[in-house]
C-alpha positions, 0 to 999 in steps of 0.5 A, a space after each residue: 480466502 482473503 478473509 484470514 488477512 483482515 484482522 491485520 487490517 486494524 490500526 495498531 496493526 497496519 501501521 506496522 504491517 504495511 511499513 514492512 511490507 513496503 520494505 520488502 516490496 521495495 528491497 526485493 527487486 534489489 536484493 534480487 539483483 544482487 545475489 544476481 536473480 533474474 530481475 523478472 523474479 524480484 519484480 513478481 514477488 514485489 508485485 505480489 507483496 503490493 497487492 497484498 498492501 493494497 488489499 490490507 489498505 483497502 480494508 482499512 479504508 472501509 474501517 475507516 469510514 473512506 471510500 475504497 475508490 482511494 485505493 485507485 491511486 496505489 495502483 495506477 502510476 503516475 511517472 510525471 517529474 524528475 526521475 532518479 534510478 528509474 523512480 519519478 517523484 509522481 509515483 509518490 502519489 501512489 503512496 496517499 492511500 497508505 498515509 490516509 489509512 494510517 491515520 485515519 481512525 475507525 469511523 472517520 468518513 462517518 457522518 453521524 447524525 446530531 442527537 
């Protein structure tokens, strides 16, 4: 089902797509908020839009030649530091996955034999 998604999981594509994705995965609690949504609402479609980075990011790291274990840390919270509004400097680790995949090319984790 996923397997239509994949090609987005490229490079040059994922930088955009995975911005934008953030974006809206952290606009939409607020904008459910203000047009006074359930906040429920803003929460699931958020969540939904998460999962769906993290699926692009998973594939990317395999790209790349990275474990797919990194993708752990995008979904495990880490609510340690200072807070503000709710948001704790430690949930900045969730986004290390992300960065890693945005930078690192196709083949990266390879280790090729010398000739």
């Amino acid at each position: 089902m996923f397997e239509m998604l994949h090609p987005y999981s490229e490079l040059a594509r994922y930088r955009w797509i995975s911005i934008a994705l953030l974006v809206v995965a952290l606009g939409l609690p607020v904008a459910v908020d203000h047009f006074s949504g359930p906040h429920w609402l803003g929460v699931i479609l958020s969540v939904l839009i998460l999962i769906l980075l993290d699926i692009l990011t998973y594939w990317r790291l395999r790209e790349a030649a990275l474990s797919g274990s990194w993708i752990i840390l995008a979904i495990i919270s880490f609510n340690i530091g200072p807070a503000w509004h709710g948001y704790h400097l430690g949930s900045l680790i969730n986004f290390v996955p992300v960065l890693m995949a945005w930078f690192a090319p196709i083949g990266f984790g390879a280790h090729p034999q010398t000739a």
